[in-house]
C-alpha positions as YAML, in Angstrom:
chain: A
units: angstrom
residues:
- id: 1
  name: UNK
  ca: [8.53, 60.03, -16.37]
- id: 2
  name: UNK
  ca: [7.62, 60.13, -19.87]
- id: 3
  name: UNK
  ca: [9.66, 56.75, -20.62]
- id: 4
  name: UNK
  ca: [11.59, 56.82, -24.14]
- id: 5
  name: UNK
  ca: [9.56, 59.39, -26.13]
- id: 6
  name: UNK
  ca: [9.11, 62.71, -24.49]
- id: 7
  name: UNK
  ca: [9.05, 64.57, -27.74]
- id: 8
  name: UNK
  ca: [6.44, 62.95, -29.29]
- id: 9
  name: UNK
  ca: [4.17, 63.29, -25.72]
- id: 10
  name: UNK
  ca: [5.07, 66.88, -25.57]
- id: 11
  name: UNK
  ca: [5.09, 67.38, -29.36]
- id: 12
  name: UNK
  ca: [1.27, 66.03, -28.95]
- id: 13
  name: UNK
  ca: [0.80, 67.84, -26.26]
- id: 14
  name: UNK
  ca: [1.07, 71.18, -27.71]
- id: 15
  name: UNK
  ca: [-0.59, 70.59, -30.95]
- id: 16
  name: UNK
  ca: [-3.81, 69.33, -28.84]
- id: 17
  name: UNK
  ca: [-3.48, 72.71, -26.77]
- id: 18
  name: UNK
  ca: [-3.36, 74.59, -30.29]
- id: 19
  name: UNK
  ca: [-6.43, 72.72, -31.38]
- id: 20
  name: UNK
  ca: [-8.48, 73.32, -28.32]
- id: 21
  name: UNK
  ca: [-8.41, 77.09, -27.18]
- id: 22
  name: UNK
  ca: [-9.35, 77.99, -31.01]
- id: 23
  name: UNK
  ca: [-12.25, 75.68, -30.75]
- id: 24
  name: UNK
  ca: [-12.89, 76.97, -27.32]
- id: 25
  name: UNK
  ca: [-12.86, 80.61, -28.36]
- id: 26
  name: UNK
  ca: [-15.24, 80.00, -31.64]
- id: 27
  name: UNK
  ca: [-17.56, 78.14, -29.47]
- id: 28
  name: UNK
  ca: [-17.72, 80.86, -27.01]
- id: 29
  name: UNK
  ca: [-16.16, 78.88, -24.35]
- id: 30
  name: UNK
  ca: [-13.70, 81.47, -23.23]
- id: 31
  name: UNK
  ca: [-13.95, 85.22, -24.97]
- id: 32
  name: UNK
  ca: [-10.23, 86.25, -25.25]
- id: 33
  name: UNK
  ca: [-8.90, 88.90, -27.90]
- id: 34
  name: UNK
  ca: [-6.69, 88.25, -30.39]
- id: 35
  name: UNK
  ca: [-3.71, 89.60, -28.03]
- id: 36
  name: UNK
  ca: [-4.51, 87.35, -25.53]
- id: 37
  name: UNK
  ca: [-4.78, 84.12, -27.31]
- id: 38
  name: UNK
  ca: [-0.75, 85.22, -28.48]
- id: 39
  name: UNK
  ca: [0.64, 85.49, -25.08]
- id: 40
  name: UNK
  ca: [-1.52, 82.38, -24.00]
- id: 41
  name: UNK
  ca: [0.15, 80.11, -26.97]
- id: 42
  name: UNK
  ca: [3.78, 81.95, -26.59]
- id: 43
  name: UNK
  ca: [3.89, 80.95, -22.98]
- id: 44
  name: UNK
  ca: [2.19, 77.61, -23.41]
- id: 45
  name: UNK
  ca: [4.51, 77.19, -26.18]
- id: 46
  name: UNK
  ca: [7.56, 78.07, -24.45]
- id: 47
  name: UNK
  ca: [6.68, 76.14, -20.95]
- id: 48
  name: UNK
  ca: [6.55, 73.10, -23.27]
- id: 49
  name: UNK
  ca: [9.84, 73.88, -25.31]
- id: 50
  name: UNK
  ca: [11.73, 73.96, -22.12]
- id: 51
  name: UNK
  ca: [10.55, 71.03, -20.72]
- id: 52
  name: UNK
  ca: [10.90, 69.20, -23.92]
- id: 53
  name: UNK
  ca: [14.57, 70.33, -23.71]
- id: 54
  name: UNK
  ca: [14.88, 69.47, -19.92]
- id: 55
  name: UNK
  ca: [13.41, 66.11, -20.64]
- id: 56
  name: UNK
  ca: [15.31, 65.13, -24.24]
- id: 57
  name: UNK
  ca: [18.61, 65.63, -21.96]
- id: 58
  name: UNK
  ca: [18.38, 63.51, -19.29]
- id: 59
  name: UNK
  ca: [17.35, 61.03, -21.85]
- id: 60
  name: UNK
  ca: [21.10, 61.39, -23.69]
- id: 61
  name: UNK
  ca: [23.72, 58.86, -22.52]
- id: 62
  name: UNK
  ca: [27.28, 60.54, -23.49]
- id: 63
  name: UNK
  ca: [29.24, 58.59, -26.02]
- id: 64
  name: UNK
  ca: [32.35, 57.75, -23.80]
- id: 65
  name: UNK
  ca: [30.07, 56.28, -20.96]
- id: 66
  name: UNK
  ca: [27.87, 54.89, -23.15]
- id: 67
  name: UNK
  ca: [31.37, 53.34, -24.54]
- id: 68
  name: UNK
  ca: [32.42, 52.22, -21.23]
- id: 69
  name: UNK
  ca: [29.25, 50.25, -20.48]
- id: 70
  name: UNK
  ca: [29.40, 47.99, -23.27]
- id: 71
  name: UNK
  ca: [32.93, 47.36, -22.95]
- id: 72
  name: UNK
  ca: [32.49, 46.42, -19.38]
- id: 73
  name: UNK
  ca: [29.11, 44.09, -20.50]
- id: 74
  name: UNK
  ca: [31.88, 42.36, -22.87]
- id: 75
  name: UNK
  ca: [34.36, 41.94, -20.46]
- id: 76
  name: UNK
  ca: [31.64, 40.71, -17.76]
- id: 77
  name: UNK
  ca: [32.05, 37.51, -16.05]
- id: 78
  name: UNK
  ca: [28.60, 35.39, -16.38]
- id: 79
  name: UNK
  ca: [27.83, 35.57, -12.80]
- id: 80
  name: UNK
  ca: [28.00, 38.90, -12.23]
- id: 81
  name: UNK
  ca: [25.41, 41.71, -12.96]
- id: 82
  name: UNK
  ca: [26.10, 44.91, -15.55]
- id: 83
  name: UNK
  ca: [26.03, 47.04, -12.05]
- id: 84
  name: UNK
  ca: [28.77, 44.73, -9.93]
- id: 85
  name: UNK
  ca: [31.07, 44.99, -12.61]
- id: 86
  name: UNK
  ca: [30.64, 48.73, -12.89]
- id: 87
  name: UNK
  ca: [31.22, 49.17, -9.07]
- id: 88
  name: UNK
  ca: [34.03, 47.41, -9.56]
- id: 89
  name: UNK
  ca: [35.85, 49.44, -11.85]
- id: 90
  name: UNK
  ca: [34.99, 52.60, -10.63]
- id: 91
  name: UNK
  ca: [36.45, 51.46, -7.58]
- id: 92
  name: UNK
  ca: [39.47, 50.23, -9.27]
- id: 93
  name: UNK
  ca: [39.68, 53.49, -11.12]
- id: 94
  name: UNK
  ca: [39.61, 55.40, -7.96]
...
């Protein structure tokens, strides 16, 4: 979704959104109080600290599979693909 750097997207993200509504509310844009510019950045704030969590995990490979995979790519024959191989031994495994 957000390919290798979903921090630094998110990260961006919520600084823009920090930028903007002050702007927005100086301009006379929007006409919030002070209370409701708080809950507007805690929950903006929090909606993108969960997703940067949700996102920054499924991007962590565990260090035993991560492990696995390269010693299968040694041990791989030259014909075969990364993916055959690990088939293979899962089966075996099994």
């Amino acid at each position: 979704m957000f390919g290798k750097e979903p921090t630094v997207i998110l990260g961006a993200l919520s600084e823009v959104i920090r930028q903007i509504v002050p702007m927005l509310i100086i301009f006379g844009v929007i006409a919030w109080s002070g209370e409701q510019v708080a809950q507007f950045m805690l929950v903006v704030g929090s909606a993108i600290s969960l997703f940067t969590i949700l996102l920054t995990r499924s991007q962590v490979v565990p260090t035993e599979k991560a492990n696995a995979q390269i010693e299968t790519a040694i041990r791989m024959p030259a014909s075969a693909s990364v993916g055959d191989v690990i088939k293979k031994e899962e089966k075996d495994s099994q």
